[in-house]
C-alpha positions in Angstrom: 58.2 122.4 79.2 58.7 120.4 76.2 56.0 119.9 73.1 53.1 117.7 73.4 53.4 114.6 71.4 49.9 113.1 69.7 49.8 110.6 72.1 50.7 111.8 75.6 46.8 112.7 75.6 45.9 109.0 74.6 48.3 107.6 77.3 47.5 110.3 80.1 43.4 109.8 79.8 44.9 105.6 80.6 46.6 107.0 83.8 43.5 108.7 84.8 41.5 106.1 84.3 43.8 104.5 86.7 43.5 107.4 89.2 39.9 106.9 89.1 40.1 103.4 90.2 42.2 104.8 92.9 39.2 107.5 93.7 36.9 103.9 94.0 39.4 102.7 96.5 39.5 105.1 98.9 43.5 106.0 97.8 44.7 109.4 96.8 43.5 109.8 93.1 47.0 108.9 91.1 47.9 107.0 88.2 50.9 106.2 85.8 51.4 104.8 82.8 55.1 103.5 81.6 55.6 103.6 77.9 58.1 101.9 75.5 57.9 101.9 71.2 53.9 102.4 71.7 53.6 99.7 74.4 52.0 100.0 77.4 54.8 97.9 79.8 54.0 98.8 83.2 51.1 100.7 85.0 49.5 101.3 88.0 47.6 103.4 90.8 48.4 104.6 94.4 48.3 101.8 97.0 49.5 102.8 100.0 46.4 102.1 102.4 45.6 99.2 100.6 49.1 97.7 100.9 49.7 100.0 104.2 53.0 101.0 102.4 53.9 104.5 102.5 56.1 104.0 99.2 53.5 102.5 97.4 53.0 105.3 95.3 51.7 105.3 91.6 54.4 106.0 90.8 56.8 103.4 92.2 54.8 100.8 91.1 54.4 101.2 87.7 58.0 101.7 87.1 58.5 98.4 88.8 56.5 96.7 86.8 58.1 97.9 83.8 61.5 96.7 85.0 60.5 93.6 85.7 58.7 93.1 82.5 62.2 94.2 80.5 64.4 92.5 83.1 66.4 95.7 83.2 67.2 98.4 85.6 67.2 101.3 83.5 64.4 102.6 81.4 66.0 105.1 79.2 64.1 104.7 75.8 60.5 104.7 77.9 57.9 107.4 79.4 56.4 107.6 82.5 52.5 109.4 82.8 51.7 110.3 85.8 48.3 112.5 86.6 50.3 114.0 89.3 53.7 116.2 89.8 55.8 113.5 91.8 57.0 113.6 95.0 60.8 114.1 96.1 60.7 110.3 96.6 59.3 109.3 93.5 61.0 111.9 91.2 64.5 110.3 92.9 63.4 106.6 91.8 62.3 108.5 88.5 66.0 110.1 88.3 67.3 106.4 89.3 65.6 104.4 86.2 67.0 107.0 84.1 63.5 107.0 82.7 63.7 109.2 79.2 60.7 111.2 79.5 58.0 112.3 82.1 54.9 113.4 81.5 52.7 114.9 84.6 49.6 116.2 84.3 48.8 118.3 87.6 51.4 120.3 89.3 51.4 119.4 92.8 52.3 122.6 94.8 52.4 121.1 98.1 54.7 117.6 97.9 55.9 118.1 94.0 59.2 117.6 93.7 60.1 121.3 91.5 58.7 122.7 95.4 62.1 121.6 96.6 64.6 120.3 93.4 63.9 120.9 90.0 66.8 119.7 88.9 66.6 115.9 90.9 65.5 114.0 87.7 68.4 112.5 85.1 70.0 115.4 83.0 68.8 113.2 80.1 65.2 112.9 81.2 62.7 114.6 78.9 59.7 116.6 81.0 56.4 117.8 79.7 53.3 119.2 81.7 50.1 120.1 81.5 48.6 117.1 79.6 44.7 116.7 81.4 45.7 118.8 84.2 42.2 120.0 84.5 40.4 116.6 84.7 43.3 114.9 87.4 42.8 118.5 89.5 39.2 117.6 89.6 39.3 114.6 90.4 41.9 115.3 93.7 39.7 117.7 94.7 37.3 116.1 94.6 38.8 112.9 96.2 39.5 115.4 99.3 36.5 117.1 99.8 34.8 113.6 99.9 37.4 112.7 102.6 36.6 115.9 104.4 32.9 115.0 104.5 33.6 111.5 106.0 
């Protein structure tokens, strides 16, 4: 785990506000932020009823949107926030972009990718944990239960 930076708090509370808007529509409570030199360049929430896309993850569309908003493939110098541990899937795209750091701030015991590869993002990649994990916990578990209730 590497050592909190003054602003991963500042940009994770931007991903949960993201998650929340997620919570409002009915999708599984995740958001991410991608970062470059201060600059928020991509960001996004999970999709996938709305879109009825199974890879429309926070995740994977936030990172999209910062390629296309560099017009580049790699995102080595940038920093994904993401309220949630990825998934295998995710944390491969994540290896992919070569992103240079990622921040998550709730483990994810059951689908996190360190469950079955710790090791599956970029050698180079930079990852911290822990940032808000309290408030994006609450707020999936309290996402389920009012599913449960339904």
């Amino acid at each position: 785990m590497g050592i909190l930076k003054p602003d991963d708090e500042y940009y994770m509370q931007q991903a949960l506000r993201l998650a929340e808007q997620a919570y409002e529509e009915d999708e599984i409570p995740v958001g991410a932020i991608v970062v470059v030199n201060n600059r928020i360049i991509g960001k996004a929430y999970n999709q996938t009823e709305k879109l009825h896309d199974v890879t429309a993850h926070a995740e994977m569309l936030a990172l999209t949107s910062a390629f296309n908003h560099l017009g580049a493939k790699y995102l080595p110098e940038c920093t994904l926030y993401v309220t949630l541990e990825p998934c295998v899937m995710c944390a491969g795209a994540i290896h992919w972009a070569q992103i240079g750091t990622l921040v998550y701030a709730a483990p994810d015991e059951k689908k996190g990718f360190t469950k079955y590869q710790d090791r599956i993002l970029h050698p180079r990649t930079q990852l911290r944990q822990g940032i808000l994990a309290q408030e994006s916990m609450e707020l999936i578990q309290s996402f389920f239960r009012r599913m449960r209730g339904k």
